[in-house]
N, CA, C and O atoms as a GROMACS GRO file, in nm:
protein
  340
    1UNK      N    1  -1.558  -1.695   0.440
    1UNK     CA    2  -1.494  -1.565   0.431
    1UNK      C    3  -1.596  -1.466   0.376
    1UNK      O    4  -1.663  -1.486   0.275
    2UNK      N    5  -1.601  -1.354   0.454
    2UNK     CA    6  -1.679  -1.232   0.388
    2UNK      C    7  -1.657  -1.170   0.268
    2UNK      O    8  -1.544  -1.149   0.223
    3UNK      N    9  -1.742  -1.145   0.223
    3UNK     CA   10  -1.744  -1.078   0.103
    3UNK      C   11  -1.640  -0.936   0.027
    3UNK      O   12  -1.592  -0.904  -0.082
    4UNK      N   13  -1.652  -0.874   0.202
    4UNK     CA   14  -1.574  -0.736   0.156
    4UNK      C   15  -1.416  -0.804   0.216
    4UNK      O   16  -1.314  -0.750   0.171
    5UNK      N   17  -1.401  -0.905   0.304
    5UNK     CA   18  -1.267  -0.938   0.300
    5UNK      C   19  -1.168  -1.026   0.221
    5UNK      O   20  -1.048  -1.035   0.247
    6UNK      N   21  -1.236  -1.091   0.119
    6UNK     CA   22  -1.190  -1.114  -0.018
    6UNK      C   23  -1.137  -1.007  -0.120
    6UNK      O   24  -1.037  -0.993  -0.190
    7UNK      N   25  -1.248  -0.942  -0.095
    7UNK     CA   26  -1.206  -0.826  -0.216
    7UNK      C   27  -1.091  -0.771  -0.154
    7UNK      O   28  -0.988  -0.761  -0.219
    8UNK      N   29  -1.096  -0.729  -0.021
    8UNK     CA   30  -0.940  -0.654   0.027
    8UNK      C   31  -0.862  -0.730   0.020
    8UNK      O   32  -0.752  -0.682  -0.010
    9UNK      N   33  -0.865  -0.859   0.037
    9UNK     CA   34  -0.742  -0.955  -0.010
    9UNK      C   35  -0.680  -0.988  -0.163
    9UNK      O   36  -0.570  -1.043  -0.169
   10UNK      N   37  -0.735  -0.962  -0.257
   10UNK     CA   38  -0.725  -0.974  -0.364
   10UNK      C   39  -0.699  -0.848  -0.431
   10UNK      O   40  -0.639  -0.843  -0.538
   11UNK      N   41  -0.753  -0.727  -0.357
   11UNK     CA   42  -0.671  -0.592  -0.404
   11UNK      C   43  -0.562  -0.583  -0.348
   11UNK      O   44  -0.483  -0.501  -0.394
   12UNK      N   45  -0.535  -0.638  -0.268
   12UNK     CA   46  -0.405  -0.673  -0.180
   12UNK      C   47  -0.283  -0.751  -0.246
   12UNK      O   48  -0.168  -0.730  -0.207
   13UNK      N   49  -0.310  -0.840  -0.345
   13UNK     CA   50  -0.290  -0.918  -0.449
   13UNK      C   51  -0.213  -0.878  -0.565
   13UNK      O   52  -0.109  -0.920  -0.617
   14UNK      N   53  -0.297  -0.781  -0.590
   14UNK     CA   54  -0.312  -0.708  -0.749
   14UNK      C   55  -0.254  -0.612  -0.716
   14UNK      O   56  -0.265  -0.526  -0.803
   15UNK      N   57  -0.187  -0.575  -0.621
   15UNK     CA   58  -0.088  -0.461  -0.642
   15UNK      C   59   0.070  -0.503  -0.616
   15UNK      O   60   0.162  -0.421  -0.608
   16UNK      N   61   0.079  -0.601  -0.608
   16UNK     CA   62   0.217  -0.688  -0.616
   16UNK      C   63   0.241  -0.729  -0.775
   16UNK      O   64   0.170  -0.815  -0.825
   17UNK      N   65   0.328  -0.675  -0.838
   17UNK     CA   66   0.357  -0.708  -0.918
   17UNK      C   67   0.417  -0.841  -0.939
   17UNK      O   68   0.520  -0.846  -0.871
   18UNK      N   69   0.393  -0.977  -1.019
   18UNK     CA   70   0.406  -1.091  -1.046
   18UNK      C   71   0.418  -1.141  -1.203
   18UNK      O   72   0.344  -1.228  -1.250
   19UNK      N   73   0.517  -1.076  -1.272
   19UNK     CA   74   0.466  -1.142  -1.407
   19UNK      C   75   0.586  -1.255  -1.413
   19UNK      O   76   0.687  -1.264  -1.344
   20UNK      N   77   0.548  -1.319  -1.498
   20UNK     CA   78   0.634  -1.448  -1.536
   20UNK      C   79   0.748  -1.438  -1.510
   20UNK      O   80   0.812  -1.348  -1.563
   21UNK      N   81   0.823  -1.550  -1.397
   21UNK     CA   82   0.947  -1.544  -1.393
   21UNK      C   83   0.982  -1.474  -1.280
   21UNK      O   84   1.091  -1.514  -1.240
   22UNK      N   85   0.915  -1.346  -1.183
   22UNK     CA   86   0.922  -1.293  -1.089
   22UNK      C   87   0.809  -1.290  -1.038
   22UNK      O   88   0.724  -1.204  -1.055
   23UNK      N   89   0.799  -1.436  -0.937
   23UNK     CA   90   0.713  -1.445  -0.849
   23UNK      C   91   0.704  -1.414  -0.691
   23UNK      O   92   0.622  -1.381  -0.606
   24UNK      N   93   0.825  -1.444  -0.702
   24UNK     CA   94   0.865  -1.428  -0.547
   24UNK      C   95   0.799  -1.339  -0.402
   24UNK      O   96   0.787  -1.374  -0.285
   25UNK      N   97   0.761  -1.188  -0.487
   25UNK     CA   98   0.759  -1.101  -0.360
   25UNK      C   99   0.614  -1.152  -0.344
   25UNK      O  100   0.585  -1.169  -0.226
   26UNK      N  101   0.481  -1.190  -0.463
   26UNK     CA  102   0.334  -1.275  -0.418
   26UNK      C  103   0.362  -1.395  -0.345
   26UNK      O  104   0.312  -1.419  -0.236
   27UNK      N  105   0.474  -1.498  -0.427
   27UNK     CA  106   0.472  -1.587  -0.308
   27UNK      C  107   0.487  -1.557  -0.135
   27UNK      O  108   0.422  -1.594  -0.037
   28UNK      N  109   0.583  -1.489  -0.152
   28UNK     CA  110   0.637  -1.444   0.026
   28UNK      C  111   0.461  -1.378   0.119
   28UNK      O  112   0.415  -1.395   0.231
   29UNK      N  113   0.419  -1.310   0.005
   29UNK     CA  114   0.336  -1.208   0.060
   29UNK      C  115   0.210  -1.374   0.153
   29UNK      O  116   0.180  -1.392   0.271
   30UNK      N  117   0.168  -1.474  -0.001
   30UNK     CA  118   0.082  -1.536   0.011
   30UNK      C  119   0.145  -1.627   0.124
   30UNK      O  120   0.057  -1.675   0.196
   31UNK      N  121   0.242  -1.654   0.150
   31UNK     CA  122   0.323  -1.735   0.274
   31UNK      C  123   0.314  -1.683   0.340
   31UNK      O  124   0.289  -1.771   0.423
   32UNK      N  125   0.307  -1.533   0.431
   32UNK     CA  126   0.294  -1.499   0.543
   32UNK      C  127   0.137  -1.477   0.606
   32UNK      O  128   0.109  -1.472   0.726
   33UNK      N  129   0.035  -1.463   0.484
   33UNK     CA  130  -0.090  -1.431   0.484
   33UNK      C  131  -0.120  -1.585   0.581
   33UNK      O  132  -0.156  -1.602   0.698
   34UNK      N  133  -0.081  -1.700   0.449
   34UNK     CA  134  -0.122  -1.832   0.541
   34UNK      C  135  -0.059  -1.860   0.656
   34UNK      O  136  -0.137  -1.904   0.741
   35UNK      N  137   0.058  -1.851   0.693
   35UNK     CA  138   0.108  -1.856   0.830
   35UNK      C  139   0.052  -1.820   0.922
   35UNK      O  140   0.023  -1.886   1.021
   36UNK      N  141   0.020  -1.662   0.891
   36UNK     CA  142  -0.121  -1.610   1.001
   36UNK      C  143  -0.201  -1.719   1.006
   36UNK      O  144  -0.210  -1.743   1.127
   37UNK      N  145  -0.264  -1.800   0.946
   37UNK     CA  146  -0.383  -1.882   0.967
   37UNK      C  147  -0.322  -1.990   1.027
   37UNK      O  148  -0.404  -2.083   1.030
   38UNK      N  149  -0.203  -2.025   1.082
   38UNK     CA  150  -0.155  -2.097   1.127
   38UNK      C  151  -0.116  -2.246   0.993
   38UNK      O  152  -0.146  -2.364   1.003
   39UNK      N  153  -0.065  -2.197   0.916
   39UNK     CA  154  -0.128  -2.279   0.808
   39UNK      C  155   0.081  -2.352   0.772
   39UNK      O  156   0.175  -2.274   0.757
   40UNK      N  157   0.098  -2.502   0.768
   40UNK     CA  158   0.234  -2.510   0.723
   40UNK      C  159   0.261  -2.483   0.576
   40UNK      O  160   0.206  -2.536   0.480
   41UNK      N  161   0.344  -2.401   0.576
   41UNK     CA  162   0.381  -2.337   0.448
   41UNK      C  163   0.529  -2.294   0.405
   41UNK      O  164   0.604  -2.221   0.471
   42UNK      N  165   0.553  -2.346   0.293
   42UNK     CA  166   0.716  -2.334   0.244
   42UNK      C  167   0.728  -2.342   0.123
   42UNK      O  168   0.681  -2.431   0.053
   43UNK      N  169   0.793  -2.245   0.085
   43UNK     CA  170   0.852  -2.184  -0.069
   43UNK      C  171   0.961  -2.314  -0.128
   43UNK      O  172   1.051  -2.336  -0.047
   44UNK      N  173   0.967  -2.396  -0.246
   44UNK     CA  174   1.047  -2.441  -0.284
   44UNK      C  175   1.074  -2.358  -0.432
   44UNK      O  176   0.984  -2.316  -0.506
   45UNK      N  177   1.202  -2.346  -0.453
   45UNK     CA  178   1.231  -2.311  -0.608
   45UNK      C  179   1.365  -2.387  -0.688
   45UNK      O  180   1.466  -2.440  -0.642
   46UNK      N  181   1.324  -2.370  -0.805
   46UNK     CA  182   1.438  -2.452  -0.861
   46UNK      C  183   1.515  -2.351  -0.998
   46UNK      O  184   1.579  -2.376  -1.100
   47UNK      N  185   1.458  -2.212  -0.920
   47UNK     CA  186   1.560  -2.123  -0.985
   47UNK      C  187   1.453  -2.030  -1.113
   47UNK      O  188   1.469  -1.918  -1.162
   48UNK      N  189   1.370  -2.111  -1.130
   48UNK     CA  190   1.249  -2.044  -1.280
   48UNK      C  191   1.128  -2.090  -1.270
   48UNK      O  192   1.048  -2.076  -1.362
   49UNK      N  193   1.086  -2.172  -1.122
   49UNK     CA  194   0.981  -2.193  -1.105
   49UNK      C  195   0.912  -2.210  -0.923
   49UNK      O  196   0.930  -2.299  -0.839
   50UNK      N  197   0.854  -2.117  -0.920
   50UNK     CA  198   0.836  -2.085  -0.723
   50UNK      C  199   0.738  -2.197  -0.690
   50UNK      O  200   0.650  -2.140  -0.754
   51UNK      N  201   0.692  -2.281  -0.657
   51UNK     CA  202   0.608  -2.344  -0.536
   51UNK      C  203   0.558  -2.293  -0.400
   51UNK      O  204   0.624  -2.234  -0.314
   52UNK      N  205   0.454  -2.320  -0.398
   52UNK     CA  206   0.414  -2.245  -0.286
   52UNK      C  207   0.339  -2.400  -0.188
   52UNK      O  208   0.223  -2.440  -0.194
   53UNK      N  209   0.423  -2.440  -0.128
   53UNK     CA  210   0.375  -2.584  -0.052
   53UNK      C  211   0.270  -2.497   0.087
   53UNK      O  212   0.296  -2.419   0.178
   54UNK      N  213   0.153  -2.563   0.039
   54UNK     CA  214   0.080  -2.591   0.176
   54UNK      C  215   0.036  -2.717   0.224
   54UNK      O  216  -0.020  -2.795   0.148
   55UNK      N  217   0.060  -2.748   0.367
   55UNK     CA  218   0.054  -2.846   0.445
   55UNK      C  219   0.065  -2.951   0.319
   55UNK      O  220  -0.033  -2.953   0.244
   56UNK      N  221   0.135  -3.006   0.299
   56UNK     CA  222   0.225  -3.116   0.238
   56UNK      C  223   0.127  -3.285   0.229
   56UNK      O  224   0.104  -3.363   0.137
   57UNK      N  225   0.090  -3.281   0.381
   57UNK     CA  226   0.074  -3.427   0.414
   57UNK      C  227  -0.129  -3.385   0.411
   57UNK      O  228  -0.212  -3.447   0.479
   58UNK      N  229  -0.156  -3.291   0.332
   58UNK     CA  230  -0.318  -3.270   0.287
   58UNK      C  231  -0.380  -3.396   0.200
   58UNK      O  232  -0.325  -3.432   0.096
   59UNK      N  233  -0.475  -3.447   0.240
   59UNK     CA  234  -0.500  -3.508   0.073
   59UNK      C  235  -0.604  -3.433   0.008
   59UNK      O  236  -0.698  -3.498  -0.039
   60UNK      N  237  -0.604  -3.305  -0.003
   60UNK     CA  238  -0.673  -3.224  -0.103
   60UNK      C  239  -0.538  -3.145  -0.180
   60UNK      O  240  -0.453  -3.101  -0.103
   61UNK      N  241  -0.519  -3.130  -0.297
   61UNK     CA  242  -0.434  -3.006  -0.366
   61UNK      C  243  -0.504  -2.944  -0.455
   61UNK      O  244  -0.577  -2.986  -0.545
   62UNK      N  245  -0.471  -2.828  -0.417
   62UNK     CA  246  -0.441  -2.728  -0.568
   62UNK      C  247  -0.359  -2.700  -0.592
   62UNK      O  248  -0.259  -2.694  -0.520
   63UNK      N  249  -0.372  -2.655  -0.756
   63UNK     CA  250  -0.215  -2.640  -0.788
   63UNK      C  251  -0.275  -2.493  -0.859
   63UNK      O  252  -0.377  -2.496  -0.927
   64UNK      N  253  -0.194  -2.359  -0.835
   64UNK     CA  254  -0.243  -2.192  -0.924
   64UNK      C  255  -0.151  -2.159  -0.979
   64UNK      O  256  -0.064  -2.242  -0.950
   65UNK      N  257  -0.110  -2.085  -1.046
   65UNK     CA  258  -0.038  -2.000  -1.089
   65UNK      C  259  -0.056  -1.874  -0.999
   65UNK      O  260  -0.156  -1.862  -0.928
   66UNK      N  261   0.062  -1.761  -1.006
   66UNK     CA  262   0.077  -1.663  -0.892
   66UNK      C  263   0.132  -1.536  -1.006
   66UNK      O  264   0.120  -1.416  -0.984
   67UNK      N  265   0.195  -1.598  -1.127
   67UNK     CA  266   0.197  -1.499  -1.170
   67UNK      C  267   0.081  -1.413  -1.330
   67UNK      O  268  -0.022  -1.466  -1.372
   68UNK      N  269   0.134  -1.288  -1.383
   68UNK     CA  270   0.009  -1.234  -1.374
   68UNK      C  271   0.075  -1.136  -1.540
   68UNK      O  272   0.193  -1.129  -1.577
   69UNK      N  273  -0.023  -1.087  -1.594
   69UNK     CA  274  -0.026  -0.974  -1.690
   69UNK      C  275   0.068  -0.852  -1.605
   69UNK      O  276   0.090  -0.851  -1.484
   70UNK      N  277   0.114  -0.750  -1.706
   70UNK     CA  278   0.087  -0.596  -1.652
   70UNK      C  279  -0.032  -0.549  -1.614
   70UNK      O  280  -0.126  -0.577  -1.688
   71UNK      N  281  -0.058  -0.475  -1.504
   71UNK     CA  282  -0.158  -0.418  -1.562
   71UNK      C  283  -0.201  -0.290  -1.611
   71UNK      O  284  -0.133  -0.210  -1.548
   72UNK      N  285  -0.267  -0.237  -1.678
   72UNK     CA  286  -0.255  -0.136  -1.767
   72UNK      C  287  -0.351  -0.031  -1.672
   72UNK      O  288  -0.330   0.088  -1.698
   73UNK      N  289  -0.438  -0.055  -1.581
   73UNK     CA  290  -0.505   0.064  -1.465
   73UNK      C  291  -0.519  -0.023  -1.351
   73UNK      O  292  -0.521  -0.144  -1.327
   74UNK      N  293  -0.528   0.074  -1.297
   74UNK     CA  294  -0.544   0.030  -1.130
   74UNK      C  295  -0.715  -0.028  -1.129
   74UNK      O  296  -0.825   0.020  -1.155
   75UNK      N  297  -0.653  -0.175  -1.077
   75UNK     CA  298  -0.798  -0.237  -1.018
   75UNK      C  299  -0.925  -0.172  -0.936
   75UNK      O  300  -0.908  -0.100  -0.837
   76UNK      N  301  -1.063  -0.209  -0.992
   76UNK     CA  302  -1.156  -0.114  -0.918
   76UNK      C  303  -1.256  -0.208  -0.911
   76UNK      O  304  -1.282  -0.304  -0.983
   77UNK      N  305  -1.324  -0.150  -0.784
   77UNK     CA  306  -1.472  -0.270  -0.747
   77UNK      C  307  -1.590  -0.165  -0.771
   77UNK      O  308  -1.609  -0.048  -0.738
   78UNK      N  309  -1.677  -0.283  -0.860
   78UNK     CA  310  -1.815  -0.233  -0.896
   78UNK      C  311  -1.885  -0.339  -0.816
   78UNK      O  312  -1.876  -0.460  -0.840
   79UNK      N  313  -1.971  -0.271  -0.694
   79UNK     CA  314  -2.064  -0.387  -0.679
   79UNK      C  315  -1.977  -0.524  -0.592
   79UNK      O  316  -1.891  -0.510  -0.505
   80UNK      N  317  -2.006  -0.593  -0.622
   80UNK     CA  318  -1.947  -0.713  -0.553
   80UNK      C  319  -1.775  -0.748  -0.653
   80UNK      O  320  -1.672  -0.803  -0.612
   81UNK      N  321  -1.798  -0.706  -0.753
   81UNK     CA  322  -1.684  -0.768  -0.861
   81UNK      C  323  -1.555  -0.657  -0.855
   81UNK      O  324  -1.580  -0.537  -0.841
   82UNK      N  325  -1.394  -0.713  -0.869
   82UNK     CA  326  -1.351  -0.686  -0.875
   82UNK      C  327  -1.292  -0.685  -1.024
   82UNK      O  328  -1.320  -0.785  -1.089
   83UNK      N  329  -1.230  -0.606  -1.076
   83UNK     CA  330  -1.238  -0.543  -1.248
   83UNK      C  331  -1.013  -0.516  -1.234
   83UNK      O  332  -0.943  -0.481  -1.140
   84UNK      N  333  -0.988  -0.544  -1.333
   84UNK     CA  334  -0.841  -0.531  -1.345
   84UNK      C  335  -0.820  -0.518  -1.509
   84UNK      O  336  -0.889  -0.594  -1.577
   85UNK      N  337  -0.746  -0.445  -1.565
   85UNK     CA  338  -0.723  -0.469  -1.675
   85UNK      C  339  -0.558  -0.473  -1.734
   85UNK      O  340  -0.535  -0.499  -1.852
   0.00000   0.00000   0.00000
């Protein structure tokens, strides 16, 4: 993946609000992103905690967190790095 299309994906990211407990509208967002890639993907929840299943039958996982701080200014790129506070 390119350089400048990370960063648009991740400012893409950071403007979805996600803090603890309301994950939902990043999960949906990050579920349709991978679908584009043709990727199997499905939301499980058990009411206070979202899952974000990709391809199931992988034998690689990760496991992230999705949700996030407030943030107090709008994210900005210096250079290659993206900056959030």
């Amino acid at each position: 993946m390119k350089t400048e299309r990370a960063k648009e994906i991740l400012l893409n990211l950071l403007k979805i609000p996600s803090p603890s407990g309301s994950e939902d509208r990043i999960a949906l967002h990050i579920m349709e992103f991978l679908h584009k890639l043709d990727y199997d993907v499905y939301i499980e929840s058990d009411g206070e905690i979202i899952d974000l299943v990709v391809n199931p039958d992988a034998e690689l996982f990760y496991e992230v967190h999705m949700d996030t701080i407030p943030m107090r200014a709008e994210p900005f790129v210096r250079g290659n790095i993206v900056y959030g506070t």
